[in-house]
N, CA, C and O atoms as a GROMACS GRO file, in nm:
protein
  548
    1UNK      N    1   7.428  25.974  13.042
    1UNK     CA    2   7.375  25.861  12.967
    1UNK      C    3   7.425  25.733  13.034
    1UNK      O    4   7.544  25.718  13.063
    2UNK      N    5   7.351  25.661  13.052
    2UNK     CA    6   7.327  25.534  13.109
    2UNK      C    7   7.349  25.422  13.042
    2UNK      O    8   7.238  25.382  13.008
    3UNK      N    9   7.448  25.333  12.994
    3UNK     CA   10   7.430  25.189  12.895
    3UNK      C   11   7.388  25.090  12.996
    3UNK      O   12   7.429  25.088  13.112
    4UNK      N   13   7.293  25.000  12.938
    4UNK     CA   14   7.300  24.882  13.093
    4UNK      C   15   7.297  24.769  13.031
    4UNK      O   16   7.250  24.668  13.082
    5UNK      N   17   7.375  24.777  12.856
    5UNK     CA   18   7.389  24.697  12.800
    5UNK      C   19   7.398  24.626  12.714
    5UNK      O   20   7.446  24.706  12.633
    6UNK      N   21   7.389  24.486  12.631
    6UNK     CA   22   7.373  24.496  12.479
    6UNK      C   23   7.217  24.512  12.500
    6UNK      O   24   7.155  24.446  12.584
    7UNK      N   25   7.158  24.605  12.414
    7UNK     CA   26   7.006  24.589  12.318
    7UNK      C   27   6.990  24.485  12.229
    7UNK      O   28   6.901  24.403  12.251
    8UNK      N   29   7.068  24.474  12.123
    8UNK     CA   30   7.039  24.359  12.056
    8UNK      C   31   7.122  24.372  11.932
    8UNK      O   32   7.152  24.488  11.906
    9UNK      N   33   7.160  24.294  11.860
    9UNK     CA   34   7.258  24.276  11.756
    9UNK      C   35   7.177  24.198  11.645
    9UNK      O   36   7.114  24.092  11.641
   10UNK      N   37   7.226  24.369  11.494
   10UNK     CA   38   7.175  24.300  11.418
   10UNK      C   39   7.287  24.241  11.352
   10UNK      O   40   7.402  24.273  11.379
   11UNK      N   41   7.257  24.153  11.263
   11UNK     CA   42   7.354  24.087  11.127
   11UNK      C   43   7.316  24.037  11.014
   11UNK      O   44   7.251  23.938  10.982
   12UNK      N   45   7.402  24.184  10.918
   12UNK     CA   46   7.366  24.166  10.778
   12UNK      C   47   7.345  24.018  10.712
   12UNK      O   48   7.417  23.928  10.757
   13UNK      N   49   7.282  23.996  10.642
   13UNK     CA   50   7.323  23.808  10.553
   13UNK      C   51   7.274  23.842  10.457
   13UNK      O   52   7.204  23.944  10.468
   14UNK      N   53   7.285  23.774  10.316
   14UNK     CA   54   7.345  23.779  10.226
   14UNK      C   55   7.176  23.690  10.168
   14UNK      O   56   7.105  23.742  10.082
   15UNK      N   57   7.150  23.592  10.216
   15UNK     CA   58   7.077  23.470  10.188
   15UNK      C   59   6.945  23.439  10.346
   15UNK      O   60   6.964  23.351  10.430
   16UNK      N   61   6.862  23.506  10.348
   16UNK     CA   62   6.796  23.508  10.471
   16UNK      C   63   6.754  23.359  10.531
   16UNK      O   64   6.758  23.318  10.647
   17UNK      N   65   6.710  23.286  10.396
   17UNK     CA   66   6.656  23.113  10.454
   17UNK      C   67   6.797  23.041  10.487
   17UNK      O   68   6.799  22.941  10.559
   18UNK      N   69   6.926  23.100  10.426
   18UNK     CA   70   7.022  23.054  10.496
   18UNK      C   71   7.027  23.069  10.623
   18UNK      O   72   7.030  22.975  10.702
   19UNK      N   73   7.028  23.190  10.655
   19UNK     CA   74   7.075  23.208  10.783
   19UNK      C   75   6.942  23.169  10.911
   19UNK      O   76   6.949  23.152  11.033
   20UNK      N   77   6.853  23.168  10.835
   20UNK     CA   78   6.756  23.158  10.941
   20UNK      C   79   6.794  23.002  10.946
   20UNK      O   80   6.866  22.975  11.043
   21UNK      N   81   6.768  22.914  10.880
   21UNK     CA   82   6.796  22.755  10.898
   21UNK      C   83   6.955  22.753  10.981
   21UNK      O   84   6.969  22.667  11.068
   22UNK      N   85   7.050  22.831  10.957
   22UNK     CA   86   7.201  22.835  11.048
   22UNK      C   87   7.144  22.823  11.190
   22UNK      O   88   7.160  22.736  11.275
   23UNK      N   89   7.051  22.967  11.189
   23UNK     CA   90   7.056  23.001  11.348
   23UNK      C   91   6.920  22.945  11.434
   23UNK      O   92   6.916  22.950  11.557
   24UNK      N   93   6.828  22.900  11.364
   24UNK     CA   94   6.699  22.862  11.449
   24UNK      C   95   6.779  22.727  11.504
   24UNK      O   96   6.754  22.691  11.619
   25UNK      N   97   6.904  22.628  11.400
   25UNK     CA   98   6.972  22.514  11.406
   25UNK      C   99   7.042  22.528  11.582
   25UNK      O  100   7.028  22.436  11.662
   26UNK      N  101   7.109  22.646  11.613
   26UNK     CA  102   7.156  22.691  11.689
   26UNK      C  103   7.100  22.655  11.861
   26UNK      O  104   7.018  22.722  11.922
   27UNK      N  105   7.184  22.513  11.920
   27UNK     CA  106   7.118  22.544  12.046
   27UNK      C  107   7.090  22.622  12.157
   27UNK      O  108   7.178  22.683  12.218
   28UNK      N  109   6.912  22.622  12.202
   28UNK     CA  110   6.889  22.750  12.276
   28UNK      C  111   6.832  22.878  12.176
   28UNK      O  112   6.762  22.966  12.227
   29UNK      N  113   6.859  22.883  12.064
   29UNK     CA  114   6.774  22.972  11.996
   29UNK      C  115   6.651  22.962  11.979
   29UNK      O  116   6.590  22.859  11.952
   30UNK      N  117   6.608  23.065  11.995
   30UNK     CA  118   6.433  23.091  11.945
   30UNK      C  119   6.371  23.233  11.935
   30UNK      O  120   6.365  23.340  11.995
   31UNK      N  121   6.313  23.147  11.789
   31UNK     CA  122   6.262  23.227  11.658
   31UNK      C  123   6.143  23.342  11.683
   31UNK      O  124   6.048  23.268  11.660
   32UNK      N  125   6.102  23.430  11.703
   32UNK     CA  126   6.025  23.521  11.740
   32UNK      C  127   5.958  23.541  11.650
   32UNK      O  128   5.845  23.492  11.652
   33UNK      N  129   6.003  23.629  11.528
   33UNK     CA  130   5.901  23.649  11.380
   33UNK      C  131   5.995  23.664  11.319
   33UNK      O  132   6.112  23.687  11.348
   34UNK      N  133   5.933  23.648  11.216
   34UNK     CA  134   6.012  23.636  11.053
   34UNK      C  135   5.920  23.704  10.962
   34UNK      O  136   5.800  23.679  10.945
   35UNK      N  137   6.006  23.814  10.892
   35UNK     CA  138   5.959  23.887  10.712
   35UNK      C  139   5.984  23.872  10.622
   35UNK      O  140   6.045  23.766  10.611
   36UNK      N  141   5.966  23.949  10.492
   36UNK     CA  142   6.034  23.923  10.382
   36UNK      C  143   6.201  23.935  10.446
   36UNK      O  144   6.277  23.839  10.459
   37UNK      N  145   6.227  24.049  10.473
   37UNK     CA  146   6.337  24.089  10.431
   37UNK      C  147   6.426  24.075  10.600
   37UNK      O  148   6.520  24.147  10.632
   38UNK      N  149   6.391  24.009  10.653
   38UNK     CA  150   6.416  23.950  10.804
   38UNK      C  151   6.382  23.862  10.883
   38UNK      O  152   6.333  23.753  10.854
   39UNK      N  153   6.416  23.922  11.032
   39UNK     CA  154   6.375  23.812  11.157
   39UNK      C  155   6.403  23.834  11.250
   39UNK      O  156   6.497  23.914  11.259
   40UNK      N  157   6.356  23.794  11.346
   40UNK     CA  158   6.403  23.810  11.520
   40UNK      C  159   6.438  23.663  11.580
   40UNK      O  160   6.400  23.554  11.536
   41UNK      N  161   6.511  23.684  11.677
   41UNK     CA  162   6.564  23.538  11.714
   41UNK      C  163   6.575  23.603  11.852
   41UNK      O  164   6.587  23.723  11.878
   42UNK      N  165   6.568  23.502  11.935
   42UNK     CA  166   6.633  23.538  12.088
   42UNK      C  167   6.710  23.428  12.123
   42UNK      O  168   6.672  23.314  12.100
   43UNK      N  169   6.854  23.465  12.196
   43UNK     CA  170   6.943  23.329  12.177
   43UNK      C  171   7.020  23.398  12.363
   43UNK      O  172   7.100  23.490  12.374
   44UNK      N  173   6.960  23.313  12.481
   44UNK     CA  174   6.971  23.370  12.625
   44UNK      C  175   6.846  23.463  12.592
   44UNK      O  176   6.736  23.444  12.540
   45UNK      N  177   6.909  23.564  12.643
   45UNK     CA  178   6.864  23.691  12.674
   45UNK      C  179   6.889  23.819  12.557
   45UNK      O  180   6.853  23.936  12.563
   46UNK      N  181   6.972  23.741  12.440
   46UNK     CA  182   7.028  23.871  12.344
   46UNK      C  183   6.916  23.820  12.224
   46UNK      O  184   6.869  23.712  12.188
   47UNK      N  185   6.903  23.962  12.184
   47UNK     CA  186   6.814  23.974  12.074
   47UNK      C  187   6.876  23.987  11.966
   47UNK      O  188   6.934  24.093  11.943
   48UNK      N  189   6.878  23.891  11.882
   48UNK     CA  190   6.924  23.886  11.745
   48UNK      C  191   6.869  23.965  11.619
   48UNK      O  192   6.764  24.013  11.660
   49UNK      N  193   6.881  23.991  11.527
   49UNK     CA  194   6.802  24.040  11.396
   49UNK      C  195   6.885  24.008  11.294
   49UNK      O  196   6.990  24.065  11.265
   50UNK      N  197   6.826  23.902  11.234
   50UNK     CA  198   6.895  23.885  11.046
   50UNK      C  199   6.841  24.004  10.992
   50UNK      O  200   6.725  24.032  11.022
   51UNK      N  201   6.894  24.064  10.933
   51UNK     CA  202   6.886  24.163  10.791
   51UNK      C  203   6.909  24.138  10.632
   51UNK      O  204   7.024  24.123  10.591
   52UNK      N  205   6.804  24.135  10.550
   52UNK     CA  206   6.891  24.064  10.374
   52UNK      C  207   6.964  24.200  10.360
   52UNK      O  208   6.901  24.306  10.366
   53UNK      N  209   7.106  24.195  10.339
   53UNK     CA  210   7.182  24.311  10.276
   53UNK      C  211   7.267  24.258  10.161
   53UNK      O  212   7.356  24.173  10.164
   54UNK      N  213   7.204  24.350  10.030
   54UNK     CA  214   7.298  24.308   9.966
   54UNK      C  215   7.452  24.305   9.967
   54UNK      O  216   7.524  24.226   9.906
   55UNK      N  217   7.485  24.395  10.040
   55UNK     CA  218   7.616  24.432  10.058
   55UNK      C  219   7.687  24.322  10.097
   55UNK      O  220   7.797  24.304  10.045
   56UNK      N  221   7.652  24.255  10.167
   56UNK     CA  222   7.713  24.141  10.222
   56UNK      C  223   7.768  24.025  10.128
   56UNK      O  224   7.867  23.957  10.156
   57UNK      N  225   7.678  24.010   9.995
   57UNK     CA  226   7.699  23.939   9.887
   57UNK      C  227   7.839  24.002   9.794
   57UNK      O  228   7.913  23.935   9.721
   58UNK      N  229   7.844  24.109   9.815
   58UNK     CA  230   7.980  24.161   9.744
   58UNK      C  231   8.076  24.174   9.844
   58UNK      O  232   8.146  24.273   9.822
   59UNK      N  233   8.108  24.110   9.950
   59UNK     CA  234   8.216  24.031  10.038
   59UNK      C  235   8.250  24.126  10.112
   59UNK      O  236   8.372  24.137  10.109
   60UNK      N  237   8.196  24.211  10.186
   60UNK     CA  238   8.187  24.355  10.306
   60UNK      C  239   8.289  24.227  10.436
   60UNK      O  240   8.244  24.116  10.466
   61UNK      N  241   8.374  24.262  10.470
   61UNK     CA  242   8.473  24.166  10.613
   61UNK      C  243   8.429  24.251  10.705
   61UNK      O  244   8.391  24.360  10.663
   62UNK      N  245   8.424  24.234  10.808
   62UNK     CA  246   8.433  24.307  10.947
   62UNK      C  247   8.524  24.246  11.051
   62UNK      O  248   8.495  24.238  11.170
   63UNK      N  249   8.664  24.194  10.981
   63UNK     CA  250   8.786  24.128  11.071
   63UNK      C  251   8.698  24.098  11.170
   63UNK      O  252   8.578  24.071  11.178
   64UNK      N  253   8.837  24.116  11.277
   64UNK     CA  254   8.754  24.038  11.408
   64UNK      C  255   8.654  24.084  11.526
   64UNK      O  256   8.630  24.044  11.640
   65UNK      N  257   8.606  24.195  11.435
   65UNK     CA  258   8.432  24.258  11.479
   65UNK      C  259   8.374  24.075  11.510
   65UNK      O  260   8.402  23.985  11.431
   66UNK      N  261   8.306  24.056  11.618
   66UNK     CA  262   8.232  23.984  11.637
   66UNK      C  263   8.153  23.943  11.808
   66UNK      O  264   8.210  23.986  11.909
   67UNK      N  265   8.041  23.872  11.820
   67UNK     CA  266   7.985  23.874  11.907
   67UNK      C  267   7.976  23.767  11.991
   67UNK      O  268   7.937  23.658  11.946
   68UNK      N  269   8.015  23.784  12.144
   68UNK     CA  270   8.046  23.682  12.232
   68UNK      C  271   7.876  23.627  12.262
   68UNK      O  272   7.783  23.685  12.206
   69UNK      N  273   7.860  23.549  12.324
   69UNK     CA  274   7.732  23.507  12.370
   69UNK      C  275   7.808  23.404  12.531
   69UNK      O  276   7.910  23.335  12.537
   70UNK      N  277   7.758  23.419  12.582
   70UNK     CA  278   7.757  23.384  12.756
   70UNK      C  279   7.721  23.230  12.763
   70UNK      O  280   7.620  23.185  12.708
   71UNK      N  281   7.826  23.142  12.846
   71UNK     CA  282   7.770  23.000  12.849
   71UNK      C  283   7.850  22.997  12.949
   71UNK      O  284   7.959  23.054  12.958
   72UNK      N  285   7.782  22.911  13.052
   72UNK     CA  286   7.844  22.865  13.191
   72UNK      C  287   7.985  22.772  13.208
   72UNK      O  288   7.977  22.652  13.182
   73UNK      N  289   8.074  22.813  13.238
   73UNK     CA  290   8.173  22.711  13.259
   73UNK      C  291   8.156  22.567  13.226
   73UNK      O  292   8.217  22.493  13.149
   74UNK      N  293   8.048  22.546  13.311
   74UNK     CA  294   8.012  22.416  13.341
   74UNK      C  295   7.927  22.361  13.245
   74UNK      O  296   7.916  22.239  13.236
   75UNK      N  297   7.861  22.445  13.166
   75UNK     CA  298   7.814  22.391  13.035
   75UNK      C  299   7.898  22.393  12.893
   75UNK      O  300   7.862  22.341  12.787
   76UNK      N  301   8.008  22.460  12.916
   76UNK     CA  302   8.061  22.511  12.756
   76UNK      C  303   8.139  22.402  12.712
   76UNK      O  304   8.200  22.417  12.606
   77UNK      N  305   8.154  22.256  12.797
   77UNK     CA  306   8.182  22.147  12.681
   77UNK      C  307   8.041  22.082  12.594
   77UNK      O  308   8.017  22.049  12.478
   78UNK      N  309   7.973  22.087  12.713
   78UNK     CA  310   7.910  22.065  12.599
   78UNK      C  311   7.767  22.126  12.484
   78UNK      O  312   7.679  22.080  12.410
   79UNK      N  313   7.821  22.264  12.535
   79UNK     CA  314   7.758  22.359  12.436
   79UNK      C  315   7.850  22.372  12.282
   79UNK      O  316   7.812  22.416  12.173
   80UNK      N  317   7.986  22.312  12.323
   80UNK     CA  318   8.084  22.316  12.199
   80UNK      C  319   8.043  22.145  12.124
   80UNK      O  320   8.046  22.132  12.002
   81UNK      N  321   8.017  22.056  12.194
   81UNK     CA  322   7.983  21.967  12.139
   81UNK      C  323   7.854  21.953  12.066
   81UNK      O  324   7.823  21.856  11.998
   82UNK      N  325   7.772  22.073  12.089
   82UNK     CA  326   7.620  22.037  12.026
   82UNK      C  327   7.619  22.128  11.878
   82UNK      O  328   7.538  22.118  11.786
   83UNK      N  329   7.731  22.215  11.889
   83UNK     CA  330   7.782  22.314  11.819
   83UNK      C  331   7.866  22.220  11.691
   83UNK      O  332   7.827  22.217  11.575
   84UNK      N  333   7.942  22.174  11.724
   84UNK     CA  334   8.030  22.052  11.640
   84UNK      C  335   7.953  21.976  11.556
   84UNK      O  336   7.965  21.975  11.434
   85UNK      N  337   7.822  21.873  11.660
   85UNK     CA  338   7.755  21.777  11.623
   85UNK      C  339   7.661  21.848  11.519
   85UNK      O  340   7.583  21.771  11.463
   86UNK      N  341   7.653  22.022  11.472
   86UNK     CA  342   7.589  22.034  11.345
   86UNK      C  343   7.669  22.053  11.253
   86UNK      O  344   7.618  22.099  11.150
   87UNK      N  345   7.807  22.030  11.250
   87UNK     CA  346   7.879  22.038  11.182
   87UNK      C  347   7.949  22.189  11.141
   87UNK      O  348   8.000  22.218  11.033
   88UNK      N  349   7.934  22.290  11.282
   88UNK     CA  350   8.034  22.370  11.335
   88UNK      C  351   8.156  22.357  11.349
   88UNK      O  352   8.173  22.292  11.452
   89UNK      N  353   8.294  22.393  11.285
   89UNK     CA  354   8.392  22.408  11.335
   89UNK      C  355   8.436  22.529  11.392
   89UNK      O  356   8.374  22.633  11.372
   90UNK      N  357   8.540  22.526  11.464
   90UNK     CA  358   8.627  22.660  11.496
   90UNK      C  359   8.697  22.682  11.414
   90UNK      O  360   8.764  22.596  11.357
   91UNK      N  361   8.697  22.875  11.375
   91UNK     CA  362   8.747  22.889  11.301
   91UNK      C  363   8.869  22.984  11.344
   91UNK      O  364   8.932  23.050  11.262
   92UNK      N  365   8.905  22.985  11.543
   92UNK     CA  366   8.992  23.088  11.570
   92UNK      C  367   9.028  23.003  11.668
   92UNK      O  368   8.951  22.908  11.683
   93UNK      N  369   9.153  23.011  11.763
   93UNK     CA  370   9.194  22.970  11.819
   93UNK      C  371   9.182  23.063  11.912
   93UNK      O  372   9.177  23.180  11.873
   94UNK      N  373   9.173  23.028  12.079
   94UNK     CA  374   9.135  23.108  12.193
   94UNK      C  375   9.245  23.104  12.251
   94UNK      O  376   9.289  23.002  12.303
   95UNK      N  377   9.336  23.277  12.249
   95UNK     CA  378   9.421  23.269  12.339
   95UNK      C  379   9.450  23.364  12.448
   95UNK      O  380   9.548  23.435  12.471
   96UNK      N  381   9.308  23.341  12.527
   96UNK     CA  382   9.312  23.455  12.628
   96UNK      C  383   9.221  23.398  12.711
   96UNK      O  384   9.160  23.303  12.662
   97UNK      N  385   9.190  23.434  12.841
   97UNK     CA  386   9.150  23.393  12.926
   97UNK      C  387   8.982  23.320  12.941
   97UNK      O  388   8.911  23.420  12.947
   98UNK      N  389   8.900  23.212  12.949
   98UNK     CA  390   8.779  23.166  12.959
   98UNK      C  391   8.807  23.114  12.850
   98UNK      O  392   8.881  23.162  12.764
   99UNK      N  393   8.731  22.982  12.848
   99UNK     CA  394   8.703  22.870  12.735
   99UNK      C  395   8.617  22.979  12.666
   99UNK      O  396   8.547  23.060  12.727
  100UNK      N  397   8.636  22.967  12.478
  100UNK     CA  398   8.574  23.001  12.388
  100UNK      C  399   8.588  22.924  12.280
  100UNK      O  400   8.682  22.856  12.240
  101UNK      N  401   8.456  22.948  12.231
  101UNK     CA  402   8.474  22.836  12.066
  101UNK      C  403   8.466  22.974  11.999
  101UNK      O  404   8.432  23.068  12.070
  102UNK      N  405   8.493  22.996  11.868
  102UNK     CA  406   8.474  23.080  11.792
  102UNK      C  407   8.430  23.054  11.618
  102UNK      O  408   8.516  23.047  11.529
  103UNK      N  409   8.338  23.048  11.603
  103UNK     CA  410   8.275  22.979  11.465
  103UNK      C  411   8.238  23.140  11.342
  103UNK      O  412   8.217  23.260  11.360
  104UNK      N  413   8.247  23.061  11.240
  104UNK     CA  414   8.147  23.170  11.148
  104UNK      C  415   7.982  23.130  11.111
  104UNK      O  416   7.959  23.010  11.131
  105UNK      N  417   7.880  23.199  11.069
  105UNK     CA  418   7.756  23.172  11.018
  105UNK      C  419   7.830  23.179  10.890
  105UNK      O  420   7.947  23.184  10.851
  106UNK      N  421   7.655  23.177  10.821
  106UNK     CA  422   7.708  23.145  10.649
  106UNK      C  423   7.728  23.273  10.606
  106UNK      O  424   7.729  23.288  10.483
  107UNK      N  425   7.742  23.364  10.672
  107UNK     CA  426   7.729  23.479  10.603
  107UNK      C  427   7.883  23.530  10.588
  107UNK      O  428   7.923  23.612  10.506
  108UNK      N  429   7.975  23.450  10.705
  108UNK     CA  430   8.100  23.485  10.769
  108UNK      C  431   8.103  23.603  10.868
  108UNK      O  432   8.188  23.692  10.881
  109UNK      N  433   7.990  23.580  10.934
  109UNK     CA  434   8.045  23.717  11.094
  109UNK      C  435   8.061  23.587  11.186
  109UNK      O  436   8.009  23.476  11.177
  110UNK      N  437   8.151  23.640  11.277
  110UNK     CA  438   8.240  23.593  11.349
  110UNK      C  439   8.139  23.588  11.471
  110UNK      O  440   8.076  23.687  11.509
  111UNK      N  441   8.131  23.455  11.530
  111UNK     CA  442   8.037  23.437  11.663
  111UNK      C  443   8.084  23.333  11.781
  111UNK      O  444   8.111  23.217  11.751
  112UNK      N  445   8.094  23.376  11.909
  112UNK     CA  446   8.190  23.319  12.014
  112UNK      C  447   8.078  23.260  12.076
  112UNK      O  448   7.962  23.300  12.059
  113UNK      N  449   8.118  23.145  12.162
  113UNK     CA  450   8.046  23.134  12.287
  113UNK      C  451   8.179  23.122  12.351
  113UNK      O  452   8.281  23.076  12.298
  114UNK      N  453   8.168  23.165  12.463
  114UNK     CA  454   8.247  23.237  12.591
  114UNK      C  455   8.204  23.253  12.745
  114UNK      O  456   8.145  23.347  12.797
  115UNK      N  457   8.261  23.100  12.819
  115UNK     CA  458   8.267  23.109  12.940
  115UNK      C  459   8.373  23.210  13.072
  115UNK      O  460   8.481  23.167  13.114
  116UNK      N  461   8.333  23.301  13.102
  116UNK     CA  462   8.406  23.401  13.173
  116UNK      C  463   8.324  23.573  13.141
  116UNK      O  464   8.230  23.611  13.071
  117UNK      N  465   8.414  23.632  13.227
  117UNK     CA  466   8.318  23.776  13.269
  117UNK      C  467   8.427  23.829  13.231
  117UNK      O  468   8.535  23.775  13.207
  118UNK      N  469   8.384  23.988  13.222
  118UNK     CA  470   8.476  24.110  13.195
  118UNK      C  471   8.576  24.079  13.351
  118UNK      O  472   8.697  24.095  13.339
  119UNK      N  473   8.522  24.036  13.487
  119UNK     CA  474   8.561  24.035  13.600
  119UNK      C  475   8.679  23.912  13.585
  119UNK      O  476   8.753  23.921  13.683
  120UNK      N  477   8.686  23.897  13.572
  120UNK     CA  478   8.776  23.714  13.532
  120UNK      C  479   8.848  23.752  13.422
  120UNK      O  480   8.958  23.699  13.437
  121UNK      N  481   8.848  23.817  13.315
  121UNK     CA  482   9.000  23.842  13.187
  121UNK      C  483   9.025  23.931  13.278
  121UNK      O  484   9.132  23.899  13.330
  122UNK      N  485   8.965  24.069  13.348
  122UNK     CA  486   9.086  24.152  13.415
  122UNK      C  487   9.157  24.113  13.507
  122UNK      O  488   9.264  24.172  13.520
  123UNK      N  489   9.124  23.998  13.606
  123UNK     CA  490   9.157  23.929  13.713
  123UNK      C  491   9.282  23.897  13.627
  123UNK      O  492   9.382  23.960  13.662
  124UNK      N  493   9.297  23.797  13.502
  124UNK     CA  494   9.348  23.759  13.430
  124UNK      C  495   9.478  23.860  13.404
  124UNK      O  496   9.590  23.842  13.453
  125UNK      N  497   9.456  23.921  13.357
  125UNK     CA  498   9.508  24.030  13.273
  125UNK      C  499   9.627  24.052  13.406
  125UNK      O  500   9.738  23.998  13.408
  126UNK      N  501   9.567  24.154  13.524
  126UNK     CA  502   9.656  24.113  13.587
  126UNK      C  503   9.735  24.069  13.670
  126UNK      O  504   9.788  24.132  13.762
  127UNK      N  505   9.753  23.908  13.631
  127UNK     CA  506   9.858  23.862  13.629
  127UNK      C  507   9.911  23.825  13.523
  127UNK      O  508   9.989  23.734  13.548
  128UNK      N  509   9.908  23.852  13.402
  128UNK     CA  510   9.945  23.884  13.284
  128UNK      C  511   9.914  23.973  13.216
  128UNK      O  512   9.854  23.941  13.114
  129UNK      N  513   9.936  24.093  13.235
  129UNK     CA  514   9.910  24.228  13.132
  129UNK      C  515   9.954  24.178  12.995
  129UNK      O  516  10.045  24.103  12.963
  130UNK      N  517   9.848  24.252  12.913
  130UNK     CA  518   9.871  24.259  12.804
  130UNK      C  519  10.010  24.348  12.713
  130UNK      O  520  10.122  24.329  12.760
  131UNK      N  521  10.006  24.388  12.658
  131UNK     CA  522  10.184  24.480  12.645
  131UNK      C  523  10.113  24.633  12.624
  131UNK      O  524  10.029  24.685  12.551
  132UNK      N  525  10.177  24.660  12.705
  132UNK     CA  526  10.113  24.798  12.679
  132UNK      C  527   9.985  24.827  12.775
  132UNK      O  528   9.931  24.936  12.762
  133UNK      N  529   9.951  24.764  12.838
  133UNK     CA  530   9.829  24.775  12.930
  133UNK      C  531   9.818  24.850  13.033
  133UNK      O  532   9.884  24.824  13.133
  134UNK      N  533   9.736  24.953  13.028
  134UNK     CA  534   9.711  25.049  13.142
  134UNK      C  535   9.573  24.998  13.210
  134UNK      O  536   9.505  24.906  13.166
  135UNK      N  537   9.544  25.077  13.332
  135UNK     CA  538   9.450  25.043  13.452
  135UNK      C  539   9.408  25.216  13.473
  135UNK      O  540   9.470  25.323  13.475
  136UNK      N  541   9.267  25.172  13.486
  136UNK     CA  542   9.214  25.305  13.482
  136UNK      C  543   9.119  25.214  13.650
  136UNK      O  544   9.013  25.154  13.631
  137UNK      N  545   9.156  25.220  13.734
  137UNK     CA  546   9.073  25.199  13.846
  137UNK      C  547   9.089  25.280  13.951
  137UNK      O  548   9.019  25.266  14.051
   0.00000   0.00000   0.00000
């Protein structure tokens, strides 16, 4: 079996016209179709899907389960500033290698933008291993 990658990420919400007004808000997103009980978004190259779950309304956490999204070095100030200017804050502090903002939607899942590659934190890594860090190369 072959992965060649993410397919697409869904996320439960609670309130669908919420989240659709959160994320169409979102620069670089775009809206594909919308249902009763959903939606498609494409945000880059990753395929999004809102889902209405109730579950989500009776306060389901998924700690720090959450999804990076890809922004160029050279753009991620001011992809964090267009992020801010809707009245985005950070809600995590980045302490590991590549600029990241880390925000919540209204639903509270946890969503990064993140300049750097899997190739660049291991570069990273080592020269600072993590504790406990093994190398399988």
């Amino acid at each position: 079996m072959a992965v060649s990658g993410l397919n697409h990420l869904t996320l439960a919400v609670a309130d669908l016209e919420r989240a659709w007004q959160f994320y169409t808000a979102l620069p670089g997103v775009r809206p594909q179709a919308r249902w009763l009980k959903g939606g498609y978004l494409l945000w880059g190259d990753v395929w999004l899907c809102l889902s209405l779950d109730e579950s989500v309304a009776e306060g389901v956490k998924a700690g720090y389960t959450h999804a990076a999204f890809s922004v160029s070095a050279e753009d991620f100030a001011s992809a964090r500033a267009a992020l801010t200017a809707l009245g985005i804050r950070p809600c995590k502090e980045n302490r590991s290698e590549g600029d990241s903002f880390y925000f919540r939607d209204p639903d509270g899942h946890l969503l990064e933008l993140h300049a750097g590659s899997l190739e660049s934190r291991l570069a990273a890594c080592r020269q600072r291993p993590y504790e406990g860090m093994q190398w399988f190369d």
